[in-house]
MDAnalysis code that builds the backbone (N, CA, C; Angstrom):
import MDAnalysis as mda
import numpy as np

u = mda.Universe.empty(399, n_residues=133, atom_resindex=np.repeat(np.arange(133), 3), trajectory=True)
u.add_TopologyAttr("name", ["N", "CA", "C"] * 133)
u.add_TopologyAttr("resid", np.arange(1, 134))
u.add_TopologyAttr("resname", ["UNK", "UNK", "UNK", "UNK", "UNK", "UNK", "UNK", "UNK", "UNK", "UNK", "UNK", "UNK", "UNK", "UNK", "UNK", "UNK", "UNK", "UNK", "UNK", "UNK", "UNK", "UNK", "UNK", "UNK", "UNK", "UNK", "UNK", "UNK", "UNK", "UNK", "UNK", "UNK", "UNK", "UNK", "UNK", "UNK", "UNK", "UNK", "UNK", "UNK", "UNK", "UNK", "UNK", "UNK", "UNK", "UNK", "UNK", "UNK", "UNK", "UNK", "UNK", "UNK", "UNK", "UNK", "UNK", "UNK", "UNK", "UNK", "UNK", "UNK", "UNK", "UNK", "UNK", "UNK", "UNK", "UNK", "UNK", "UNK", "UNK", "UNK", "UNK", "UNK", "UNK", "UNK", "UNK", "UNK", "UNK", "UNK", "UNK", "UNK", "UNK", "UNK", "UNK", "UNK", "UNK", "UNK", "UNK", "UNK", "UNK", "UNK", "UNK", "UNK", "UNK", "UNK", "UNK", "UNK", "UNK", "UNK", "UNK", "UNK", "UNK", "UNK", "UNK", "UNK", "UNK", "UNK", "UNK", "UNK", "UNK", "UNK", "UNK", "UNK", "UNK", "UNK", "UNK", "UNK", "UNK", "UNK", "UNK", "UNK", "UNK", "UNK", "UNK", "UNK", "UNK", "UNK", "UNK", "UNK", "UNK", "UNK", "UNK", "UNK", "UNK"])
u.atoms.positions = np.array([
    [16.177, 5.729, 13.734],
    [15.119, 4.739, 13.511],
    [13.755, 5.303, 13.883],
    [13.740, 6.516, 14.912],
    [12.482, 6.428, 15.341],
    [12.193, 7.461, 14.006],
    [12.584, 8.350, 13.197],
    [12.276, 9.447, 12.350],
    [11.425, 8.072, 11.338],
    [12.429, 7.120, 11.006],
    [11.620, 6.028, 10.168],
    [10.219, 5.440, 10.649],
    [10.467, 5.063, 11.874],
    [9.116, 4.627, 12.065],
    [7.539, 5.810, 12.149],
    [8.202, 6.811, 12.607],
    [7.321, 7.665, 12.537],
    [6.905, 8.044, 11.170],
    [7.461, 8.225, 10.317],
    [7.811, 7.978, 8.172],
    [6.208, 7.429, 8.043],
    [6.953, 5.737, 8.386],
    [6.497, 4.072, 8.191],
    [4.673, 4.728, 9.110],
    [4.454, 5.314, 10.150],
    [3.509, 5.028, 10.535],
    [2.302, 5.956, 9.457],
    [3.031, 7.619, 9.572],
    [2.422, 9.046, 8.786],
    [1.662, 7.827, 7.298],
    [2.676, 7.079, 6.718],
    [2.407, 6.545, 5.152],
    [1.411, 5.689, 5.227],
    [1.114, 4.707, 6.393],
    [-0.113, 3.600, 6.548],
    [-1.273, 4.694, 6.892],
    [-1.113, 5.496, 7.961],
    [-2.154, 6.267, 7.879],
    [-2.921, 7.500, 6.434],
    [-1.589, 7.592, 5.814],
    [-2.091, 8.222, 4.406],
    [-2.928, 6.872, 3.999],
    [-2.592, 5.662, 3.833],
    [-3.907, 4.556, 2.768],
    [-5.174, 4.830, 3.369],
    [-5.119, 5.090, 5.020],
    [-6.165, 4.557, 5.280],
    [-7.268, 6.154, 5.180],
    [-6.430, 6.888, 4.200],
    [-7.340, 8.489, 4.536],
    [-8.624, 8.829, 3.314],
    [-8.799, 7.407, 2.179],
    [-9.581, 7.583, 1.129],
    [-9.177, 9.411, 0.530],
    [-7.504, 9.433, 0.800],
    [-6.901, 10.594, -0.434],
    [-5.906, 10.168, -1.160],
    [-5.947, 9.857, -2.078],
    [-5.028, 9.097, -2.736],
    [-3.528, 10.360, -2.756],
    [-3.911, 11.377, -3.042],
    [-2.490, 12.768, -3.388],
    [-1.892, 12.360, -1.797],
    [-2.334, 11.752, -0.889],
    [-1.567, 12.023, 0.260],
    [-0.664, 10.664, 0.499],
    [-0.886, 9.941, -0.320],
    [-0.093, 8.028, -0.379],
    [0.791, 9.047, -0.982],
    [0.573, 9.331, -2.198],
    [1.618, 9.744, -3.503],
    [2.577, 11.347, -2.938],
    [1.827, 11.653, -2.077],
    [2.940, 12.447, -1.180],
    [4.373, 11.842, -0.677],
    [4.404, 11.062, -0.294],
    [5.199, 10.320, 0.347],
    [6.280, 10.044, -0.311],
    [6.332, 9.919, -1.914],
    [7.451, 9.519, -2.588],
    [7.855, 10.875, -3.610],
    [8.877, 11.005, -3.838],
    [9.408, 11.751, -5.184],
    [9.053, 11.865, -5.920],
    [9.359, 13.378, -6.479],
    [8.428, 13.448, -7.908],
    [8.226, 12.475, -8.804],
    [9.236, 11.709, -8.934],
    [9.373, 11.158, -9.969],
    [9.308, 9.597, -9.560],
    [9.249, 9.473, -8.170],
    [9.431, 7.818, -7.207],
    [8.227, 6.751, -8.344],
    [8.337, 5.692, -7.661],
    [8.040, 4.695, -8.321],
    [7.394, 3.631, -7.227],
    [5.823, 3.314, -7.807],
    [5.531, 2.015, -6.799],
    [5.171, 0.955, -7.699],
    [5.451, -0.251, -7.356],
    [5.040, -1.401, -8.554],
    [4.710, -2.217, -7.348],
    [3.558, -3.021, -7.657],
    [2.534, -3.713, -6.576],
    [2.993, -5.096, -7.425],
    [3.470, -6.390, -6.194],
    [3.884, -7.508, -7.039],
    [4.805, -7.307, -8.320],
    [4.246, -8.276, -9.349],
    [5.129, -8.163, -10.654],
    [4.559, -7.057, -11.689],
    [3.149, -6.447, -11.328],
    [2.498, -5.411, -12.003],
    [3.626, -4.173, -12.433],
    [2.873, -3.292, -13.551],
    [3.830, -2.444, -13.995],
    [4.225, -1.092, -12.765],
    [5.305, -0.771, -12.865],
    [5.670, 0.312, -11.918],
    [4.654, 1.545, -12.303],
    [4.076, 2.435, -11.435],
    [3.627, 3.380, -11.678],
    [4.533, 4.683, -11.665],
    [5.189, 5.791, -11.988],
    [6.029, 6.316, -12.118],
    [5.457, 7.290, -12.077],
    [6.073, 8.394, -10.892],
    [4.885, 9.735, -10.644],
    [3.843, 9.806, -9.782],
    [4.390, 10.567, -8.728],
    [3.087, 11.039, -8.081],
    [1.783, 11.026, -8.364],
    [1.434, 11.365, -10.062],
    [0.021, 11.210, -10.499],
    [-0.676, 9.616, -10.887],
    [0.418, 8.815, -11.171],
    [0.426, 7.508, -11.572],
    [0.422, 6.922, -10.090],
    [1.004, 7.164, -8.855],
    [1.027, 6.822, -7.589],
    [-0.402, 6.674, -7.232],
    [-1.006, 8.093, -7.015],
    [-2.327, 8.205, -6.480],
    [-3.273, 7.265, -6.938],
    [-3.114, 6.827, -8.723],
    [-4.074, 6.736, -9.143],
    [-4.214, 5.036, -8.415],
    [-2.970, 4.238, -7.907],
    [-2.975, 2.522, -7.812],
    [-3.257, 3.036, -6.249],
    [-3.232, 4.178, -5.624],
    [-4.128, 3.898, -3.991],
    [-5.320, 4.255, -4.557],
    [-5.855, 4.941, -5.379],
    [-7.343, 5.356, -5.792],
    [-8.176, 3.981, -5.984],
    [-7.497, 2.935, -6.539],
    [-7.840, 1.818, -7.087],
    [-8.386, 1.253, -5.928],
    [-6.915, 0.982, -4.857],
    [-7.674, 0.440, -3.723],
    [-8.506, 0.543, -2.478],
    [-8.667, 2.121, -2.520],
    [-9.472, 2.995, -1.985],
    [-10.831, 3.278, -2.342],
    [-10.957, 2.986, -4.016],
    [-12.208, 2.398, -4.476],
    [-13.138, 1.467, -3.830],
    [-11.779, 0.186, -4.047],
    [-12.941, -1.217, -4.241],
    [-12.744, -1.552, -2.641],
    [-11.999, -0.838, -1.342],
    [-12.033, -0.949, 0.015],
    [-12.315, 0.323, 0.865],
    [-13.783, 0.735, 0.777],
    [-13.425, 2.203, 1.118],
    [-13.286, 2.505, 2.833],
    [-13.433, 1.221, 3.198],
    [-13.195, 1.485, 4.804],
    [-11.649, 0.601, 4.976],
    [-11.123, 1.094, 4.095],
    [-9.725, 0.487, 4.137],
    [-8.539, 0.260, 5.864],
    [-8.146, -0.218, 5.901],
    [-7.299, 0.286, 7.185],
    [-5.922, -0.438, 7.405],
    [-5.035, 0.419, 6.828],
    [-3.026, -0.048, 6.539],
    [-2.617, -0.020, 8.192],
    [-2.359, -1.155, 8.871],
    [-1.240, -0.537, 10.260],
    [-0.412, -1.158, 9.456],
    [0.772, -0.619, 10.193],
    [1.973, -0.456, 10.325],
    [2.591, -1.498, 11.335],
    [3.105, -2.684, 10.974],
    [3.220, -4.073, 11.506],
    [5.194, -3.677, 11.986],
    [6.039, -3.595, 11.148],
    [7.248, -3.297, 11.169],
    [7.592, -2.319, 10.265],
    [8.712, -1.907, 10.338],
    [9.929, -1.214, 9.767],
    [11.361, -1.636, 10.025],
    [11.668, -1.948, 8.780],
    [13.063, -2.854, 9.391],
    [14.400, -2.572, 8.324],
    [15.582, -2.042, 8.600],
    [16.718, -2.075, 7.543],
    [16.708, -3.207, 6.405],
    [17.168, -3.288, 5.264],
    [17.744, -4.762, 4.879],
    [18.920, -4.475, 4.080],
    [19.334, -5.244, 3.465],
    [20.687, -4.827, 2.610],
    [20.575, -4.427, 1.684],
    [18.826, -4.873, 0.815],
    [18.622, -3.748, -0.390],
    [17.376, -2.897, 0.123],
    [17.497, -2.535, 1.109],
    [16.683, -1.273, 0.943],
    [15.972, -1.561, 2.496],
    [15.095, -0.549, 3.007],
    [13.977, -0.111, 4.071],
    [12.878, -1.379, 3.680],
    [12.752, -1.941, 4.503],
    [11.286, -2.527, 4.794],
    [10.090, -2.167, 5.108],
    [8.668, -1.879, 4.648],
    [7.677, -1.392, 5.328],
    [6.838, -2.618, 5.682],
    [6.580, -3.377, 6.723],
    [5.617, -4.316, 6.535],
    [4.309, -4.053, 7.737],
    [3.325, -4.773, 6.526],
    [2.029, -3.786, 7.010],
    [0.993, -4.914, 6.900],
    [-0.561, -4.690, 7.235],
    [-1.836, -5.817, 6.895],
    [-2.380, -4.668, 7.074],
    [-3.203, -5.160, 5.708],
    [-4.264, -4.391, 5.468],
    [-5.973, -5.145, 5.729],
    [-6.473, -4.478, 6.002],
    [-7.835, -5.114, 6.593],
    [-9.229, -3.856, 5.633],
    [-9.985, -4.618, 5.019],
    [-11.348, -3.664, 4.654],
    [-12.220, -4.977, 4.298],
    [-13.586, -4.143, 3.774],
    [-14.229, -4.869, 3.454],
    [-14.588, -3.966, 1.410],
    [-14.964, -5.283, 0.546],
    [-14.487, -5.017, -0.858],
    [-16.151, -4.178, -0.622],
    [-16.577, -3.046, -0.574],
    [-18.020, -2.680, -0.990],
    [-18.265, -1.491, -2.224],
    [-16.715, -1.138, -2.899],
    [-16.831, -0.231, -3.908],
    [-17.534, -1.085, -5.018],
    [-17.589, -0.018, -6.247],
    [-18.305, -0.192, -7.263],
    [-18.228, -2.254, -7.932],
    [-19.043, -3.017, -8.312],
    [-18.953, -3.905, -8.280],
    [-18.147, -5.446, -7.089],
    [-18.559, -4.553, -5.785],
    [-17.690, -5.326, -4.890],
    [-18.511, -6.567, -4.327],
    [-17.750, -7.150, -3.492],
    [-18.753, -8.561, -3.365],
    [-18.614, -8.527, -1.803],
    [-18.778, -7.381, -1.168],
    [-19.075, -7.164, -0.067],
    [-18.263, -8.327, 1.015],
    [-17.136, -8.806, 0.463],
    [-16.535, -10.110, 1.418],
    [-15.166, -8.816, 2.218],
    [-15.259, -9.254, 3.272],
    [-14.238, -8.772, 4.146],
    [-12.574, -9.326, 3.688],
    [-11.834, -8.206, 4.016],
    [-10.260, -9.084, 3.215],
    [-9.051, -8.522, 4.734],
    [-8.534, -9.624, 4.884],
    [-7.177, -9.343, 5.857],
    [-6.094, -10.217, 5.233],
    [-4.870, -8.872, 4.771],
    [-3.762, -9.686, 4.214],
    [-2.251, -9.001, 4.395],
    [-1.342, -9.494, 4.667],
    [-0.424, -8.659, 5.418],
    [0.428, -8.768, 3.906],
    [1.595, -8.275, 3.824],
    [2.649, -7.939, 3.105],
    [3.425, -6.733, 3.465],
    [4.445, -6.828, 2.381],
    [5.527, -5.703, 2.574],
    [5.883, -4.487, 1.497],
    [6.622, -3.468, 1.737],
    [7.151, -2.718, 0.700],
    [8.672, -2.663, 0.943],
    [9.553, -2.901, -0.402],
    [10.997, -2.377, -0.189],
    [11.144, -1.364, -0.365],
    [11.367, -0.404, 0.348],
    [11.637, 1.418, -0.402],
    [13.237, 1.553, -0.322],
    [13.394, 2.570, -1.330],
    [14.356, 3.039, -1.648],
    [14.573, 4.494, -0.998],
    [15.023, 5.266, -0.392],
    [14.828, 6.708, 0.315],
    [15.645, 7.475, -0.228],
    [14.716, 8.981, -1.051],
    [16.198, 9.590, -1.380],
    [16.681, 10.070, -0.135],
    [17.311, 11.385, -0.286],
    [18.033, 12.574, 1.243],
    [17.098, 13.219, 1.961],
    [15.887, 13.575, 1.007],
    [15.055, 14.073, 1.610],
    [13.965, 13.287, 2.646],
    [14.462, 11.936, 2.202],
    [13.998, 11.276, 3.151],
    [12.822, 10.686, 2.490],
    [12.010, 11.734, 0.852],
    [10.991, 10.806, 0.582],
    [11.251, 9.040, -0.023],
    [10.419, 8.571, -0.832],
    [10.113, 6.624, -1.175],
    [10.659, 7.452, -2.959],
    [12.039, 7.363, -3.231],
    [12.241, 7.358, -4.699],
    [11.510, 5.663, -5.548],
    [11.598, 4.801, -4.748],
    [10.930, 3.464, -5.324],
    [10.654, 2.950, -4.668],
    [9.778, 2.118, -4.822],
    [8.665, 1.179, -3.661],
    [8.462, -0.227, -4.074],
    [8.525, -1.601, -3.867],
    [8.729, -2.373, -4.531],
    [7.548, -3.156, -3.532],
    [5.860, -3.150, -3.441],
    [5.189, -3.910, -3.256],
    [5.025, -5.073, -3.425],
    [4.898, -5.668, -2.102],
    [4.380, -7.732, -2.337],
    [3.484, -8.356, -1.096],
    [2.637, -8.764, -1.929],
    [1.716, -9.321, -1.115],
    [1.142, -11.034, -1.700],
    [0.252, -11.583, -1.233],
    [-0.064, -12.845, -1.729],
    [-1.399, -12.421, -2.455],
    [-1.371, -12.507, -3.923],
    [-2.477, -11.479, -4.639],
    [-3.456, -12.647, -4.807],
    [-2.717, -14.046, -4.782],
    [-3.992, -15.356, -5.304],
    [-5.060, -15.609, -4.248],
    [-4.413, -15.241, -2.604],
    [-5.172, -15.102, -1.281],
    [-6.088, -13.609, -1.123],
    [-5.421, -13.006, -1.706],
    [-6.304, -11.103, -2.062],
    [-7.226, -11.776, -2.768],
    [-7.202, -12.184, -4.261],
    [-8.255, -12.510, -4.760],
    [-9.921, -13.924, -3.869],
    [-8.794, -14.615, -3.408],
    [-9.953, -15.546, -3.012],
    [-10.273, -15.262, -1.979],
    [-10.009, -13.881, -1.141],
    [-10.564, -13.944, -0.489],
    [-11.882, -13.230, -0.570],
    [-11.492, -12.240, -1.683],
    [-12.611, -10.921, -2.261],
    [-13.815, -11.795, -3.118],
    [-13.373, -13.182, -3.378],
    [-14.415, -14.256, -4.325],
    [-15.800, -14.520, -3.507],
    [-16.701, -14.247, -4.554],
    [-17.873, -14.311, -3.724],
    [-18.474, -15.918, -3.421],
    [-19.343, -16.101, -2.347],
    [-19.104, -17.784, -1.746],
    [-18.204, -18.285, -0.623],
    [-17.108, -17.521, -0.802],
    [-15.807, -17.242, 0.178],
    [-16.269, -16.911, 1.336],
    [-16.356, -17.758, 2.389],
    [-16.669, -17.417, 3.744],
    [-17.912, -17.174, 4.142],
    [-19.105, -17.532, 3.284],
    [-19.907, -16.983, 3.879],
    [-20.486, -17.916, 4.436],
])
């Protein structure tokens, strides 16, 4: 467990490094992350590009590492993420929202699939400008 958590911690600290090749390190050549019901990205190069996204529009991003937990289909990563939106067209509103990942692990220990979920209608209102201020 502790090799996992140490995994679980190395991978929150890759979001929070504004390098996207170092999220997409983490999984198999060929691994897979799909955020919510969005399409799976497939590939390390397709990986980088959905942390690039959110490394964009949060560039003081910051992933801890909340748990790591077994389940019966798969590794748990659960995490909150905290930034403020100030990339290109951002509305400068601060966002804190926790969620999880199911991973799949091959032998080598990397994320062959990643099955992201978070509350995206609370992501959005919270990034809505008017929101909190």
């Amino acid at each position: 467990m502790r090799d996992l958590t140490d995994f679980a911690s190395r991978y929150a600290e890759a979001w929070c490094s504004q390098n996207p090749e170092s999220v997409a390190a983490f999984f198999a050549e060929n691994g897979s992350l799909r955020v919510n019901d969005g399409p799976a990205a497939v590939g390390r190069a397709a990986i980088a590009e959905v942390a690039q996204d959110f490394m964009r529009d949060l560039p003081d991003m910051i992933v801890t590492m909340d748990d790591v937990t077994y389940e019966s289909d798969g590794t748990k990563f659960h995490w909150t993420l905290t930034g403020t939106n100030t990339g290109p067209s951002g509305t400068g509103k601060h966002l804190r929202i926790s969620g999880y990942e199911l991973w799949k692990l091959d032998p080598d220990g990397l994320i062959v699939e990643s099955k992201g979920h978070f509350d995206s209608a609370e992501y959005e209102r919270q990034l809505k400008p008017g929101v909190g201020d």
